[in-house]
N, C-alpha and C positions, 0 to 999 in steps of 0.2 A: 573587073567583072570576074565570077568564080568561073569556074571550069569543072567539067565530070571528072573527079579523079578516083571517085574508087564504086565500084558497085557491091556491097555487103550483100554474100548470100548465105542465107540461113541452110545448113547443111546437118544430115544425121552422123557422116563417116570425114572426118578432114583430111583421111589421107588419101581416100578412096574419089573423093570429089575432086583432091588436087592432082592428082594423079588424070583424071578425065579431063579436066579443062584444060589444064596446061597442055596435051595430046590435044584435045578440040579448038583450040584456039592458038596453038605454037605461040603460051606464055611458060613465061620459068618464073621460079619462084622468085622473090626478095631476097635479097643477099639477109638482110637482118632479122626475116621474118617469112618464113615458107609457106605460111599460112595466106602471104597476099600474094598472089601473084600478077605479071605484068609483064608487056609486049617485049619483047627481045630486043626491038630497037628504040623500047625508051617512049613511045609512040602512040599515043590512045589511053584511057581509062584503065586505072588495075583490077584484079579481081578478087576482093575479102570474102574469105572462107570461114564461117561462125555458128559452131554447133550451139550456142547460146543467144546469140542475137538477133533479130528479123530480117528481112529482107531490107534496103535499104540505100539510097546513096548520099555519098560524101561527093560535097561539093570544095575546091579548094579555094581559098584566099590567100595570097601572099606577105598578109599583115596583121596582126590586131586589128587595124586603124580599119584596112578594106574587109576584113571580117564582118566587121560592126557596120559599115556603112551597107555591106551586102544582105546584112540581117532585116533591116531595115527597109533596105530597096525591096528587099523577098516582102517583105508582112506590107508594102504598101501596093503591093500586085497579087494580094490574096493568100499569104502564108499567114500560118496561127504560130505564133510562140508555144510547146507542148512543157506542161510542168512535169521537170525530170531530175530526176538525182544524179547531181552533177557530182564528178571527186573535188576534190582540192585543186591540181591540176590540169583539168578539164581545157583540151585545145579545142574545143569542138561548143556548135550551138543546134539545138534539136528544134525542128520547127516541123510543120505539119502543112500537104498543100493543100489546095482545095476540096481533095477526095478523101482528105484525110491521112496521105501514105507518109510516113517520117521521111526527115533525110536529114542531113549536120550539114551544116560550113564548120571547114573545118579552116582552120588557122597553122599555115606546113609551116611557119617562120617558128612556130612554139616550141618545137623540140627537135 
């Protein structure tokens, strides 16, 4: 089964935003990327910081295999597959719920 692992918010200032949440919420940054941040004890959903992208969350899977299988469990309890420009790379798959809001499975084993 996926799991909430990041909530992407659409932000104007990244430094000004991480700088508030991380103070609102007692998370710290990502050793590899300051832009997500997350619980100090490792514990709960991170939080993606993104002057380019919507609001949105990332769901996780631990496999290719339960990625796919969770894709599927989604769109047969009312998810839409959304036509997206995928990279080459792409760990992630974009689907849309019933009201219409985006979110990814994402696939943590791909990189």
């Amino acid at each position: 089964m996926v799991t909430l692992g990041t909530v992407v918010m659409h932000v104007a200032d990244t430094g000004r935003a991480a700088r508030f949440w991380a103070q609102a919420l007692g998370y710290v940054p990502r050793e590899h990327n300051p832009l997500i941040l997350e619980p100090k004890d490792g514990n709960g959903p991170g939080l993606a910081l993104d002057e380019s992208d919507r609001m949105h969350l990332d769901l996780y899977a631990d496999s290719a295999q339960e990625q796919q299988a969770e894709v599927e469990r989604l769109i047969s309890v009312g998810a839409q597959r959304v036509d997206w420009a995928y990279p080459d790379d792409a760990d992630f798959v974009v689907l849309a719920d019933t009201e219409g809001n985006l979110f990814c499975v994402v696939d943590t084993s791909h990189g």
